[in-house]
NUVO-759311 format. One record per residue: x, y, z of N, C-alpha, C in turn. Coordinates in pm, whole numbers, plus 50000, padded with zeros to 5 digits. Layout:
REM NUVO-759311
XYZXYZXYZ/...
//
This chain:
REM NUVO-759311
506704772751871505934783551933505284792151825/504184796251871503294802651767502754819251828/503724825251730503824841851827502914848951734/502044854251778501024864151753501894882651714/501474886851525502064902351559500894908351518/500964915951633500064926551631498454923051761/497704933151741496354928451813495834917951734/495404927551665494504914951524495024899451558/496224896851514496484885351572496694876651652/496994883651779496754881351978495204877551948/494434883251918493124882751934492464874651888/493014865151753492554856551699493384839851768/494654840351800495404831651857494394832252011/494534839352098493944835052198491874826352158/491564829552079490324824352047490444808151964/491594809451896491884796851853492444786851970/493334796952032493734780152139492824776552252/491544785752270490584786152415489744774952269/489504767752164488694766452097487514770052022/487634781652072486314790251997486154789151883/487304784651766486634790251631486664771851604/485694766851584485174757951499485964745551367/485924761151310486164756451184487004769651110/488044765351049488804773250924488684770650812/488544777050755488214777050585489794776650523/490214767750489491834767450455491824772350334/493074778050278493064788550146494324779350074/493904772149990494954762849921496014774649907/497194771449894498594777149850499274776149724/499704783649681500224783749523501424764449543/501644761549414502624753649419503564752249430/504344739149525505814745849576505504756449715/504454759049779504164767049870504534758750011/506044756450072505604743750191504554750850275/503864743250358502634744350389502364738250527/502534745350625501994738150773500674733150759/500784717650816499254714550896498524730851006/497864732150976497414744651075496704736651189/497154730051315497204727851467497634740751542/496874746351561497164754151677497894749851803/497194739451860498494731051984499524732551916/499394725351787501144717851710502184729851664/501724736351663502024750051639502934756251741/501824757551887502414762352014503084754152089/503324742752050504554735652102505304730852018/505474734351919506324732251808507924740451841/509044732551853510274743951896510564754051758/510474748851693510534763851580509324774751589/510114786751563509054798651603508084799451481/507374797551501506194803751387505334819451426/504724825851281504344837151345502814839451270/501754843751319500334845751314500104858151254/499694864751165499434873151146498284879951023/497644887850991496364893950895497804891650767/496664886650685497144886050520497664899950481/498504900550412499084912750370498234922750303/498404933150326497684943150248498514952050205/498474954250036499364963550000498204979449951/498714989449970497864997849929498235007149807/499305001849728500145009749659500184997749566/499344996249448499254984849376499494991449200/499984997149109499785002248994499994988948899/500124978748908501034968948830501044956448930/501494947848831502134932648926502094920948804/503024913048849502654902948741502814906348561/503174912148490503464919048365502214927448335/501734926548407500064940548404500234956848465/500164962148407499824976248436498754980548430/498004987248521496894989548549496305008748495/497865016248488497135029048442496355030448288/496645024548225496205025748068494765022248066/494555010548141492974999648148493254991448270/492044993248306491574978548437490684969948332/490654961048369489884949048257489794937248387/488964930548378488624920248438489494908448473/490214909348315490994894148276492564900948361/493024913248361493864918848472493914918848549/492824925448621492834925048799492664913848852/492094902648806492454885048796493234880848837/494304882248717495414880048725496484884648804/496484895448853497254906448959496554897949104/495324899449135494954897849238495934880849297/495334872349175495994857649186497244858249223/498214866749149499594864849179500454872849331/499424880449343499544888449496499764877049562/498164870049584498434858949701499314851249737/500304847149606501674841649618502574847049726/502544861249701503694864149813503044870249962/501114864349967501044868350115500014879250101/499574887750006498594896449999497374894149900/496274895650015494874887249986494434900950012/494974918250042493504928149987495244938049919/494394947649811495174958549780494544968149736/494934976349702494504993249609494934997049504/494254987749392494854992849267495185007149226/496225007949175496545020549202496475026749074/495795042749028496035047448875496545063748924/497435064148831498055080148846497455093048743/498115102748825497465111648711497055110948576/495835117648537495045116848405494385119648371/493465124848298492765134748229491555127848354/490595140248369489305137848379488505126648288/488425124448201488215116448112488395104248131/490035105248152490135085148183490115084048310/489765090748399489555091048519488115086148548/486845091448479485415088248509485215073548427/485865071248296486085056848288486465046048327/487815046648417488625040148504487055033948639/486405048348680485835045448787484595037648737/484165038748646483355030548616483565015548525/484605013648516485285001048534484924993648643/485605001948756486144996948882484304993148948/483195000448954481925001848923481364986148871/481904981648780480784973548713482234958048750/483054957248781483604951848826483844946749010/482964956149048483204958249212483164947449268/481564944049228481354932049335481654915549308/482544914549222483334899949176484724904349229/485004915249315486964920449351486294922449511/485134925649558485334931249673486314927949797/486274918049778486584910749892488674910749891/488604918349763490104912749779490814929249745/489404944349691490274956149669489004962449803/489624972049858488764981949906488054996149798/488524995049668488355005349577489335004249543/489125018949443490765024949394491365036949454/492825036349455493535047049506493825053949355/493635068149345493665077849242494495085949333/496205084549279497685089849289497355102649199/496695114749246496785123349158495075125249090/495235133949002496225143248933496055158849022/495655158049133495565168549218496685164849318/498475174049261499645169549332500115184249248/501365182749326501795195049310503245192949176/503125202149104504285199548928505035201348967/505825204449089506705207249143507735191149206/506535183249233507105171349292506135161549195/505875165849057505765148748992505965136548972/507185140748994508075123749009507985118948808/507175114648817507015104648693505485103348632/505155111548710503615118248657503275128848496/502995127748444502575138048331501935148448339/502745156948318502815174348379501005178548330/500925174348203499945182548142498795172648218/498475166648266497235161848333497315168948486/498265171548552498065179348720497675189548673/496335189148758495105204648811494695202048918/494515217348952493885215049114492385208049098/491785209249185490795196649229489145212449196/488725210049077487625216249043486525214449127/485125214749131483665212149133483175202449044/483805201148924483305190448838484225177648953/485725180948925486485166248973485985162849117/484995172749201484615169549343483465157949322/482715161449233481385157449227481585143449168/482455142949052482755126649014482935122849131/484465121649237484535118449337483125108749440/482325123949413481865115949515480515106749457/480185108949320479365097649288479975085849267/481485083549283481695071349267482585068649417/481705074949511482635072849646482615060249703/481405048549645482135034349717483335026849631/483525034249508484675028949458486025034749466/486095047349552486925050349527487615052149701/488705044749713489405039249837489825054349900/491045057649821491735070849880492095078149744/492375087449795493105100749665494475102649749/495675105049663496665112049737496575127949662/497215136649710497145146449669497625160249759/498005169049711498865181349780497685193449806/498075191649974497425203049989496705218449909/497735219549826497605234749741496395231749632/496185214349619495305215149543493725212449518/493665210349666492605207949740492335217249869/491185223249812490365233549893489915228150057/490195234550128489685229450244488255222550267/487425231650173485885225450198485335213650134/486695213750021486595202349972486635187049988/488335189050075488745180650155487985174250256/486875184650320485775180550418484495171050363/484435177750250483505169750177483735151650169/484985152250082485425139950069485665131550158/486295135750299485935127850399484955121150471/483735133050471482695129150512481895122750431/482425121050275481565113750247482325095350225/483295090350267484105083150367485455075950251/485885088550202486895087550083488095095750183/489105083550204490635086950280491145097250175/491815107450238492815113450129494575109250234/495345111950149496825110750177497385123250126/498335127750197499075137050161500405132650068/500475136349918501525132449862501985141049753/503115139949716503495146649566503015158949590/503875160649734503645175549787504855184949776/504715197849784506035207949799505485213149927/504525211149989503825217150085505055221550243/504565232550317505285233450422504895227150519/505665224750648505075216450781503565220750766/503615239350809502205242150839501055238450754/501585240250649500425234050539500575217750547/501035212150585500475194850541499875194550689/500135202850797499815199350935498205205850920/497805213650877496595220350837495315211850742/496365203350649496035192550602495325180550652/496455178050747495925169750879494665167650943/494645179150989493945189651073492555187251039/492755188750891491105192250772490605177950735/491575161750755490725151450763491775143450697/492905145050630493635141150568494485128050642/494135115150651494975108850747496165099050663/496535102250593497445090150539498465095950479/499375088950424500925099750361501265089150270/501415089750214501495081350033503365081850035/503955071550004505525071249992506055081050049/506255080850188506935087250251508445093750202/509095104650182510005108450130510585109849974/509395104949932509465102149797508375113349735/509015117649654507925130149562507585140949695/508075145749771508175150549918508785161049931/508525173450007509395182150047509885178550172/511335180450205511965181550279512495194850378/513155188950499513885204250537514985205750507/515565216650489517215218750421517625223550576/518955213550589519855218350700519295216150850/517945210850830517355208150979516565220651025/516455231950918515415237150921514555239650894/513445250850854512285250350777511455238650778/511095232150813510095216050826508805220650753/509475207450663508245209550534507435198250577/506975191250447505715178150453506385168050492/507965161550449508105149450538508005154450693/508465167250753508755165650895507605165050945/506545170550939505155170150932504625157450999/504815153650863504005136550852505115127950976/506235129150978506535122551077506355123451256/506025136151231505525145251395504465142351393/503635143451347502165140751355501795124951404/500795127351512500695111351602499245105251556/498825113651429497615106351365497775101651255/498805102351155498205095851043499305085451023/498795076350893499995062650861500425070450734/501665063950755502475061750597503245055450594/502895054250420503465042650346504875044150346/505635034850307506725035150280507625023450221/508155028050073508485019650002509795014050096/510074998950104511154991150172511844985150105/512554990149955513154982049877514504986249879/514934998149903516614998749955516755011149826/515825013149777516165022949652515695035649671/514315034749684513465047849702513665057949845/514075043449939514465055650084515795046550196/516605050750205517785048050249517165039050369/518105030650428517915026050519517885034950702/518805039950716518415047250805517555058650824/516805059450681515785068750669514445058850758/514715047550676513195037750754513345035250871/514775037150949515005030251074514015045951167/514525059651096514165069751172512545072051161/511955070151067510555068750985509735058451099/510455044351138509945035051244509885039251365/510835045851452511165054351541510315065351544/509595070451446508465083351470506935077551445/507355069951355505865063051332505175056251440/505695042851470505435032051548504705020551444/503835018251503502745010651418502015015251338/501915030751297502105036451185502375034751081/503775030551091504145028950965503525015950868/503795017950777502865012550668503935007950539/504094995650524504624993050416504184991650309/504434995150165504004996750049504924994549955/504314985749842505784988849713505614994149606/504515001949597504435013349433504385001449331/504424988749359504504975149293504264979249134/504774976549029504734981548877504754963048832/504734961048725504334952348590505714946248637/506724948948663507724940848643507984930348825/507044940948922506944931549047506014915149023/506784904149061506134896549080506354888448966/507084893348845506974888248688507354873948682/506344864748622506474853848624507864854248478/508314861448459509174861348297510154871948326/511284873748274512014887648262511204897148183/511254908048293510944923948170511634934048171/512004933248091513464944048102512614961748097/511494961448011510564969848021509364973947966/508944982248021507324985847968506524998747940/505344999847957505095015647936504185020448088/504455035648121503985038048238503775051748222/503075058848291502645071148276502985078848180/502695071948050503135077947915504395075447902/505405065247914506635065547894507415055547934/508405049947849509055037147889509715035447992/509825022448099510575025748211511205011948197/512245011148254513405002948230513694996148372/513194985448348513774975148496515654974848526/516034984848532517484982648564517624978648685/518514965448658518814953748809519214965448932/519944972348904520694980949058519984995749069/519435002948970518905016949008517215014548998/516735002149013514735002949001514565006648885/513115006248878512215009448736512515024648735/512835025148633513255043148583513255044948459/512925058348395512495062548275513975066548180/513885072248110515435073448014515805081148127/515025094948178516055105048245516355101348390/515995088248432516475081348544515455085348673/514195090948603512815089648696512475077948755/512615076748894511905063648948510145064448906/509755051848853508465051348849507825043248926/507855041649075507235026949114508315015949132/508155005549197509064995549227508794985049160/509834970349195509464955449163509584949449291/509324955649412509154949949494508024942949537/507734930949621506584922649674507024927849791/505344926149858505394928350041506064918850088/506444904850059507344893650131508634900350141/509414900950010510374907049991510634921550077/509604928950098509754936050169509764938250333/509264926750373508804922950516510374916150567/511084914150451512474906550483513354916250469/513014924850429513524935550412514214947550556/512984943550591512884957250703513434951050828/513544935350812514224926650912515894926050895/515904927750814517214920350762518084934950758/517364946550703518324957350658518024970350769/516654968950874516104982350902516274982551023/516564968051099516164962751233515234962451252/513544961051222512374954751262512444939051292/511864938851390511804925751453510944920651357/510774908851367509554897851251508174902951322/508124905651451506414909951447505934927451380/507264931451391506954944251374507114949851224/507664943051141507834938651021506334933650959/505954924551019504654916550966503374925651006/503294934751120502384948551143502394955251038/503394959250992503444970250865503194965050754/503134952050761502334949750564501334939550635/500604942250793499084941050771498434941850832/498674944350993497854956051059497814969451038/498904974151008499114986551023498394993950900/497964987450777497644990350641495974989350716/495554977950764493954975750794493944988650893/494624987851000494135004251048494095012350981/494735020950885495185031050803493195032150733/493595020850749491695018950608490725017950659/490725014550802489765008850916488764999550903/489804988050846489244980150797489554968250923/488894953950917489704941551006489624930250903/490894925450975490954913650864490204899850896/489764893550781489514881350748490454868050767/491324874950675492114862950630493504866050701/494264853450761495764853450819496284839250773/497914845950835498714837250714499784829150843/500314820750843501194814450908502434813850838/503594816850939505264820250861505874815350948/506724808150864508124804250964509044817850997/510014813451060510974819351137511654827651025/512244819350936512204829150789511054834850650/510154838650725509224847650668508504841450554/508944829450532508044818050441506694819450472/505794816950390504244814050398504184798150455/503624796050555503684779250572501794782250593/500904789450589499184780350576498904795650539/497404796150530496684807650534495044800950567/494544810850614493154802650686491954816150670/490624816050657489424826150673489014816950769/489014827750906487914823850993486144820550942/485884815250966484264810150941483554809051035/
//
């Protein structure tokens, strides 16, 4: 049986088995990839469950594959990152760069600029984590690059607004009129690496802000079940998605079970993915927002003073994740790393992937 998750994929299964689509453009598979014949009949009467669904989309990309992406984007990188994504199921992402001077910021974008149209198809832009966040909730960011969001940093913005996907960033540091700007000129912001209160991230909201960058992570909280800051916010609120890392480190498990429970199809899986996700080699470690971070097997990528920087998680790994440890069912699991990300972006997908019962890749296909 061949179960459809999500619309996106109801919508394409019912068109495939009435015969409508023609022809599929089959997407060879890495090696060692087992690999269904793609029969749609053979499929739907097949007694093992198979499941239909949009290629993964991660939107939280800094790294993958022994590449780090904050220092330089280069051609012969995002290549290589993009290639090794597809292995575990994700054919679009959002390279991700964190706080940093103005400087390597208007370079970065014009990278991303003269590189665009040989990636389109596989980045929507870049996500710029910063440097308009609050020093209060850095995380692993470099203090001396967070400033609030100038007239100069508006105006880069928006001359490089088809390259640039989303901004995360804290209310306090972004002006309301600003925030309006950037929307309308069709640049997502996310609320993140906030200290912000309910009312302020809900005001946030309010002003165009639809997305929430690592949920609970770099985040204010409520103490004692009162005061409701930016996580309670973002979870009350019935408009925007967020991400949320699913690796068992960054947010407890019954945090994601309660996070699923407020979200719905909302929620949005993401893995902050770093240089050591995906590593075809051991890396015990590397350099990241100015500073060494250490793949330790049981506490994640973390800096000497035990700063999480980002994960080594893959969206597969994580899609097994949320099954195995969160209670998400396999369709509702497979929504969050790839409908739920294409809504967030308002984007539709191209490309879908076929999985066995255990979350294996068995085909991947572009409608034509």
């Amino acid at each position: 049986m061949l179960k459809p998750a999500g619309k996106f994929a109801a919508r394409v299964l019912e068109r495939w088995l009435s015969g409508e689509y023609r022809s599929l453009e089959m997407i060879k598979l890495p090696p060692g990839t087992p690999e269904t014949e793609l029969s749609c009949q053979d499929l739907q009467e097949a007694q093992e469950v198979y499941y239909l669904a949009p290629a993964f989309y991660d939107l939280q990309v800094n790294g993958y594959d022994g590449i780090m992406l904050d220092e330089e984007i280069t051609r012969e990188g995002l290549a290589r990152i993009t290639a090794s994504l597809k292995e575990d199921g994700v054919f679009r992402f959002a390279p991700t760069v964190i706080t940093c001077s103005y400087e390597h910021m208007r370079e970065t974008l014009e990278t991303v600029r003269s590189l665009y149209t040989d990636f389109r198809s596989s980045i929507p832009g870049l996500h710029l984590e910063g440097p308009f966040i609050s020093p209060a909730k850095k995380g692993i960011h470099e203090e001396r690059f967070i400033r609030k969001m100038t007239e100069r940093d508006l105006s880069l913005l928006l001359e490089y607004r088809e390259e640039v996907a989303y901004i995360t960033a804290d209310p306090a540091a972004v002006p309301p009129e600003y925030l309006k700007k950037l929307t309308e000129a069709g640049i997502r912001v996310s609320l993140g690496h906030t200290a912000a209160t309910a009312a302020e991230a809900r005001e946030f909201f309010a002003g165009g802000a639809s997305l929430v960058t690592h949920l609970h992570n770099a985040m204010s909280h409520a103490r004692g079940g009162r005061d409701p800051m930016a996580t309670e916010a973002a979870l009350a609120d019935d408009r925007v998605y967020a991400g949320v890392i699913a690796d068992g480190i960054h947010v407890a498990w019954p945090e994601i079970i309660i996070a699923r429970k407020c979200l719905g199809e909302r929620f949005v899986l993401v893995t902050d993915a770093l240089a050591a996700a995906g590593a075809r080699k051991p890396l015990p470690s590397f350099r990241f927002a100015g500073t060494t971070v250490f793949n330790d097997p049981e506490k994640g990528c973390i800096n000497a003073d035990g700063t999480l920087g980002g994960s080594r998680l893959t969206m597969l790994a994580g899609v097994k994740n949320l099954i195995r440890h969160a209670g998400f069912s396999p369709e509702a699991a497979l929504i969050a790393a790839s409908e739920a990300p294409f809504r967030a972006m308002g984007e539709v997908p191209e490309i879908f992937l076929v999985l066995d019962e255990n979350m294996n890749i068995r085909g991947a296909f572009r409608i034509v």
